[in-house]
C-alpha positions as CSV (number, residue, x, y, z in Angstrom):
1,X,0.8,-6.2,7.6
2,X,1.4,-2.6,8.4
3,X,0.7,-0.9,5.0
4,X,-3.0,0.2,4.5
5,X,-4.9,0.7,1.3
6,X,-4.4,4.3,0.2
7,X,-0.8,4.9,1.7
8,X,1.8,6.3,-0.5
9,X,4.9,3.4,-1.6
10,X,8.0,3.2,-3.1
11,X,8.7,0.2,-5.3
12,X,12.7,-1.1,-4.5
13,X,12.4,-4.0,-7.0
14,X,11.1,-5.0,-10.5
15,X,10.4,-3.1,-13.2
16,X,8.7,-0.2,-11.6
17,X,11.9,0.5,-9.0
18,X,11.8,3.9,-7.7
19,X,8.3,4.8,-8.5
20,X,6.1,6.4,-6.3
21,X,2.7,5.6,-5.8
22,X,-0.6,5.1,-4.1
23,X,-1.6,1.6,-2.9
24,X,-5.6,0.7,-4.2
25,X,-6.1,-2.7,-2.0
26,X,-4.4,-4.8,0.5
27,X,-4.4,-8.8,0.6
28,X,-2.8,-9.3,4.2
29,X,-3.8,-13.1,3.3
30,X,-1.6,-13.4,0.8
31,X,0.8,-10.7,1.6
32,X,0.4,-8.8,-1.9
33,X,-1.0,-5.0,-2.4
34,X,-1.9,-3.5,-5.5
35,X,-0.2,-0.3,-6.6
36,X,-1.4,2.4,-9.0
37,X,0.4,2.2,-12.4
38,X,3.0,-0.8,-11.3
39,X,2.6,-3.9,-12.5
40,X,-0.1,-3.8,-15.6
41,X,-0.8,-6.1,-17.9
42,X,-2.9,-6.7,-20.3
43,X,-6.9,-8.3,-19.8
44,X,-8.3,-9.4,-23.9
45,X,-11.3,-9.1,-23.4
46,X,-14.0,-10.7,-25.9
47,X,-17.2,-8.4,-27.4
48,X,-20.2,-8.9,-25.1
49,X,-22.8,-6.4,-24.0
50,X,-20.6,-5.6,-20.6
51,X,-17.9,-4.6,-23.0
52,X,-19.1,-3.7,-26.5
53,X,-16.0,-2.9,-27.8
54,X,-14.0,-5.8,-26.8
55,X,-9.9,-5.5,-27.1
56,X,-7.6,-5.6,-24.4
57,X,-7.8,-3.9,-21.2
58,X,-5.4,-2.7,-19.1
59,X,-5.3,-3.6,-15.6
60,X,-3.0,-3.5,-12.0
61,X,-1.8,-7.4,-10.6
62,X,-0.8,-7.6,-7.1
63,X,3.1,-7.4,-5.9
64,X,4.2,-8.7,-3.0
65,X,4.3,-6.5,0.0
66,X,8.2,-6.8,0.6
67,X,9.2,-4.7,-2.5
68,X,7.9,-1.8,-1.3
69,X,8.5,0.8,1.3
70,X,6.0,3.1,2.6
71,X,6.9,6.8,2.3
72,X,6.7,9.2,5.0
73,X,4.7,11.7,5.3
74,X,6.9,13.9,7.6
75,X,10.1,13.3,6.0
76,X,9.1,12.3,2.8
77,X,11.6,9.5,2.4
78,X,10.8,5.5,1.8
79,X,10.9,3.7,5.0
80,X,10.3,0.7,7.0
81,X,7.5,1.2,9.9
82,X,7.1,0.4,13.2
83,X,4.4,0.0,16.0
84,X,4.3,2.4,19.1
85,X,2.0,1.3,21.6
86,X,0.6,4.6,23.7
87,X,0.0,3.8,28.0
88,X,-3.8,4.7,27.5
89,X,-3.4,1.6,25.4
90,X,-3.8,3.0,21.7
91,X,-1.4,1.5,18.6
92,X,0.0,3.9,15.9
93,X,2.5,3.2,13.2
94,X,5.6,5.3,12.9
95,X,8.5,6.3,10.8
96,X,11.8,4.1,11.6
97,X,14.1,7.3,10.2
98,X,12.2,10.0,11.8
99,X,9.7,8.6,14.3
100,X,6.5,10.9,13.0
101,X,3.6,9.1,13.6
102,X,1.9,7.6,10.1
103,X,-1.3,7.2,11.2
104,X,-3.5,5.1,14.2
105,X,-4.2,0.8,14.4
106,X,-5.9,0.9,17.3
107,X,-7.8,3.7,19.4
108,X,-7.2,4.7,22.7
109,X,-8.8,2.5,25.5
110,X,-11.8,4.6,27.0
111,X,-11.5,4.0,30.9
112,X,-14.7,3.5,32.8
């Protein structure tokens, strides 16, 4: 899975379609992120000394990795992302529409 705990998404399906937002965890296991604001529901919670008050809490579920797209930071536009592999050996992601590079997977091999 190419998408990485802090990256900024799009959500293309469900309830939360078109909203922008930054991912807070990544289950590559299970193929499901968690995305700020999307997806909440509600957690009722019963009085104990962890929680005095008791009530319900509000809390992000994971959605499965395929409704979103990340958005790049060059263009700014969702998009899918791809893998360019450097000839010193290193692995970045890239932008499909623009080809910026969205950040490195692998470093560089250090020749000896």
């Amino acid at each position: 899975m190419l998408i990485r705990s802090g990256d900024l998404v799009e959500v293309k399906t469900g309830n939360a379609r078109g909203t922008r937002a930054k991912v807070l965890s990544v289950d590559p296991g299970k193929g499901k992120i968690v995305v700020e604001g999307v997806n909440r529901v509600y957690r009722h919670m019963k009085r104990s000394q962890k929680n005095p008050q008791g009530g319900r809490l509000s809390k992000e579920m994971p959605i499965n990795a395929s409704n979103v797209l990340v958005v790049c930071a060059a263009c700014s536009k969702a998009t899918r992302i791809g893998i360019r592999l450097a000839e010193n050996g290193g692995k970045s992601r890239v932008c499909k529409k623009c080809g910026g590079e969205m950040g490195v997977l692998r470093a560089a091999k250090t020749g000896s």
